[in-house]
C-alpha positions as CSV (number, residue, x, y, z in Angstrom):
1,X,14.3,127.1,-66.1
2,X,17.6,126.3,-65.1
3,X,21.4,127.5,-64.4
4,X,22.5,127.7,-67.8
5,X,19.4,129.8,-69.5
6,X,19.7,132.3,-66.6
7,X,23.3,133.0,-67.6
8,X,22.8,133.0,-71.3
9,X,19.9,135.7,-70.8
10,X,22.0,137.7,-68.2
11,X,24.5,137.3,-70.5
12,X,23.1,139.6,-73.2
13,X,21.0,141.4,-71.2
14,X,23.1,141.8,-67.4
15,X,21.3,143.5,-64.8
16,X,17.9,142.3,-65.2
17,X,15.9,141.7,-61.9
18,X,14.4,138.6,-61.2
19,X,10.7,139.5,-62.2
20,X,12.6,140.5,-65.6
21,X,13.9,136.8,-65.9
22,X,10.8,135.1,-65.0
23,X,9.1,136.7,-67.5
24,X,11.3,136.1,-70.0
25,X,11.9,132.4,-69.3
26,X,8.6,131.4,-67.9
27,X,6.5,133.7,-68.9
28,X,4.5,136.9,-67.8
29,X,3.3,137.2,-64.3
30,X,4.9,133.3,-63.1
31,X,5.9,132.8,-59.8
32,X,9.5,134.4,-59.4
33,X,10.2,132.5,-55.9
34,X,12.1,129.8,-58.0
35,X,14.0,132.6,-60.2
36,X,15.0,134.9,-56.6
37,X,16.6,131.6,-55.0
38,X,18.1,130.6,-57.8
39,X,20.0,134.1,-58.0
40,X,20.8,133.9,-54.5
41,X,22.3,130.4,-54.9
42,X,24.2,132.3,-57.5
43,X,25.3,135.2,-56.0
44,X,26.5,133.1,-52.6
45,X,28.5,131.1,-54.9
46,X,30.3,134.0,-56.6
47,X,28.8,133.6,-59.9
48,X,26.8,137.0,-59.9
49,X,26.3,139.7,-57.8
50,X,22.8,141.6,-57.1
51,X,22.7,145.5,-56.8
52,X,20.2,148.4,-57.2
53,X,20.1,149.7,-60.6
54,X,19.4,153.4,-61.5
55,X,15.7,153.0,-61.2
56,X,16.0,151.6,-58.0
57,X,15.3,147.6,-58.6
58,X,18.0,145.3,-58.1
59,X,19.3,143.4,-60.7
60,X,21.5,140.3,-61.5
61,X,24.9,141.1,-62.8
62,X,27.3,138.2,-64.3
63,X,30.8,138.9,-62.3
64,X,32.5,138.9,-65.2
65,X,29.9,141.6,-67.1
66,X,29.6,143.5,-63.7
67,X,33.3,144.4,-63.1
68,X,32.7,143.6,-59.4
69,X,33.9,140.1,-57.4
70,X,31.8,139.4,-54.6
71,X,33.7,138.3,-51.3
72,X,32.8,134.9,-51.6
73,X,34.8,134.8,-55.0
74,X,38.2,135.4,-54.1
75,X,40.4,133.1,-53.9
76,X,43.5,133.4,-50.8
77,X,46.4,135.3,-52.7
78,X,48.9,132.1,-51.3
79,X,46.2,129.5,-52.5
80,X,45.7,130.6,-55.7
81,X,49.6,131.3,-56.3
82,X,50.3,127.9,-55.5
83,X,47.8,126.4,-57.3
84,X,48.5,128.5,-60.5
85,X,45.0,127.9,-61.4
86,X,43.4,131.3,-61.4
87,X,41.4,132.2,-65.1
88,X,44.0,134.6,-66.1
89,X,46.4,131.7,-65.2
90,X,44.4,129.0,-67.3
91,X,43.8,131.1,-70.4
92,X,47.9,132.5,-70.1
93,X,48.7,128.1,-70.3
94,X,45.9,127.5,-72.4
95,X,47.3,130.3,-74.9
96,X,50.9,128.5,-75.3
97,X,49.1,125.3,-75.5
98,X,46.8,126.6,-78.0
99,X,50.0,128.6,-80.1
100,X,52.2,125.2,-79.6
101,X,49.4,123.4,-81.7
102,X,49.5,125.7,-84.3
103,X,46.7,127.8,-83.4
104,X,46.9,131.6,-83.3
105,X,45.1,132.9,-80.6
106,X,42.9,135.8,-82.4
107,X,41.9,137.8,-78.5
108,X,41.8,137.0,-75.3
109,X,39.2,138.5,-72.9
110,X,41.7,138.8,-70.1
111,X,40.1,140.2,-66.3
112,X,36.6,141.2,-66.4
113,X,36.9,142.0,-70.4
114,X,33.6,140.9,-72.1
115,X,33.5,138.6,-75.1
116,X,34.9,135.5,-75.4
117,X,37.5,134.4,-73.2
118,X,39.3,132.8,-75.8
119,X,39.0,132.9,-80.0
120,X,42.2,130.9,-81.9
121,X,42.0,130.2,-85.7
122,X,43.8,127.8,-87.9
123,X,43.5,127.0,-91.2
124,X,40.5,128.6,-91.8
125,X,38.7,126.4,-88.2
126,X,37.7,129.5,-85.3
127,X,38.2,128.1,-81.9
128,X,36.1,129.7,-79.2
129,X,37.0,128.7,-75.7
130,X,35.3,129.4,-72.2
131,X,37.0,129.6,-69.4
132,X,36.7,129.1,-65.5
133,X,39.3,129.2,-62.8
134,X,39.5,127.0,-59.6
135,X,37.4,129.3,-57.6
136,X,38.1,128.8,-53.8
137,X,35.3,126.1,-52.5
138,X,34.5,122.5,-53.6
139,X,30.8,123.9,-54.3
140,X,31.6,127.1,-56.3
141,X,33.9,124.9,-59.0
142,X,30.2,123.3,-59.4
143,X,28.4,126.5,-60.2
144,X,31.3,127.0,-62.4
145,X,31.4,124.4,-63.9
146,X,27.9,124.7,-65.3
147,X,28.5,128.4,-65.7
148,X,31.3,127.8,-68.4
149,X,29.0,125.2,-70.2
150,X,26.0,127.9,-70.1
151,X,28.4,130.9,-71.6
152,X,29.9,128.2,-74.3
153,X,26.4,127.4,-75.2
154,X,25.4,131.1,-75.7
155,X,28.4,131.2,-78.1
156,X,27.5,128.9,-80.7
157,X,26.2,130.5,-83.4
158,X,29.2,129.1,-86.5
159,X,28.3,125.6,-86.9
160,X,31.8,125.3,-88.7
161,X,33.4,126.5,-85.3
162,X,35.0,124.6,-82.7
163,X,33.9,124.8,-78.7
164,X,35.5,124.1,-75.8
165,X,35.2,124.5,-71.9
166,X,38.6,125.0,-70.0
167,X,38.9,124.7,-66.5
168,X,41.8,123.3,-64.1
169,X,43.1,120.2,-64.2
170,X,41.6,118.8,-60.5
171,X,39.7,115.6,-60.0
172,X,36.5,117.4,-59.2
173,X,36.1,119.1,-62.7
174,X,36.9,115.8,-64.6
175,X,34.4,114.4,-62.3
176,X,32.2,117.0,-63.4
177,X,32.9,116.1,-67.6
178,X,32.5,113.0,-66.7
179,X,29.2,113.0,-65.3
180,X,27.8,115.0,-68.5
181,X,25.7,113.1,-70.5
182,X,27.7,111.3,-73.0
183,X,24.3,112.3,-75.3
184,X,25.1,116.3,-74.8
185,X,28.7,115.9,-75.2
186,X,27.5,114.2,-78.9
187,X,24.7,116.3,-80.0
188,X,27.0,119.7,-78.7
189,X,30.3,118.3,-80.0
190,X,31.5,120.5,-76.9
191,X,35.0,119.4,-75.7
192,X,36.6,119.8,-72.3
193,X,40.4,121.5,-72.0
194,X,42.0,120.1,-68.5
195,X,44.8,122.3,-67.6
196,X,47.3,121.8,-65.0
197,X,50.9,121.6,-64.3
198,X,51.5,118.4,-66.4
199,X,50.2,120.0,-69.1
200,X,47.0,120.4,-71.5
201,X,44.5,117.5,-72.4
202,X,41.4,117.6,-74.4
203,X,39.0,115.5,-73.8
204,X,35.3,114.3,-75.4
């Protein structure tokens, strides 16, 4: 079990506790030690939050299928100004990138709005794009980072579609690409959208 199958399965079904998701992805009755730190790692870095549910068992919420942002999410209001690099901000760029190409952008999820965060079409070709923002720590950008990969992953279901991650244009997320296995990059046909100030570039 790892980071991205824990998203995907939140994804569809958010708010499921962590005996739910052991269960599910390693079977009935496993251990759930691994599965509860996991979540906590998670939920420190921002990328979920864990609250009582009606029947009183807490469950695991994806921020953006919650509605809620833990503390340890938000960004300084000067920071992220001056770094223009919050998701709204990304998408907003990546969207005049995206029209400038010739796409046109068919929705944008903007806020906490479920769905894909971005879906452009052109000549016929859909587009679905992920996105993260720059997140406020050197260690969150790295849960996000394989966050965006986990929620592209769970949309690929059009094998004539195109995917993409987007994320800001710093050294530590092309570090990040970089690092993928050039073997996943291949077999996924997944690309990476870097953008910053200068600018929007695509890489494979």
């Amino acid at each position: 079990m790892d980071v991205g199958q824990v998203i995907c399965l939140l994804q569809d079904k958010p708010g499921l506790s962590d005996r739910e998701i052991t269960d599910r992805l390693l079977g009935p009755g496993r251990p759930q030690q691994s599965t509860n730190g996991m979540c906590r790692r998670l939920e420190k870095n921002g990328v979920l939050v864990r609250r009582l549910r009606p029947d009183g068992i807490r469950g695991n919420y994806l921020v953006s299928a919650s509605g809620e942002e833990p503390a340890t999410q938000r960004v300084d209001p000067g920071e992220e100004r001056s770094m223009g690099a919050s998701e709204d901000e990304v998408k907003q760029a990546l969207a005049a990138y995206l029209t400038s190409q010739g796409w046109t952008i068919r929705c944008i999820a903007w806020g906490n709005s479920r769905g894909v965060d971005i879906e452009a079409e052109r000549r016929g070709q859909r587009w679905l794009i992920e996105v993260k923002g720059i997140g406020s720590r050197p260690e969150m950008r790295q849960n996000y980072f394989l966050g965006v990969l986990g929620q592209i992953l769970c949309r690929m279901d059009d094998p004539a579609a195109k995917y993409s991650i987007a994320v800001p244009d710093t050294q530590q997320f092309r570090g990040l690409w970089s690092r993928l296995p050039t073997e996943a990059k291949s077999r996924t046909q997944i690309t990476a959208l870097f953008v910053g100030e200068a600018g929007t570039e695509e890489l494979r």
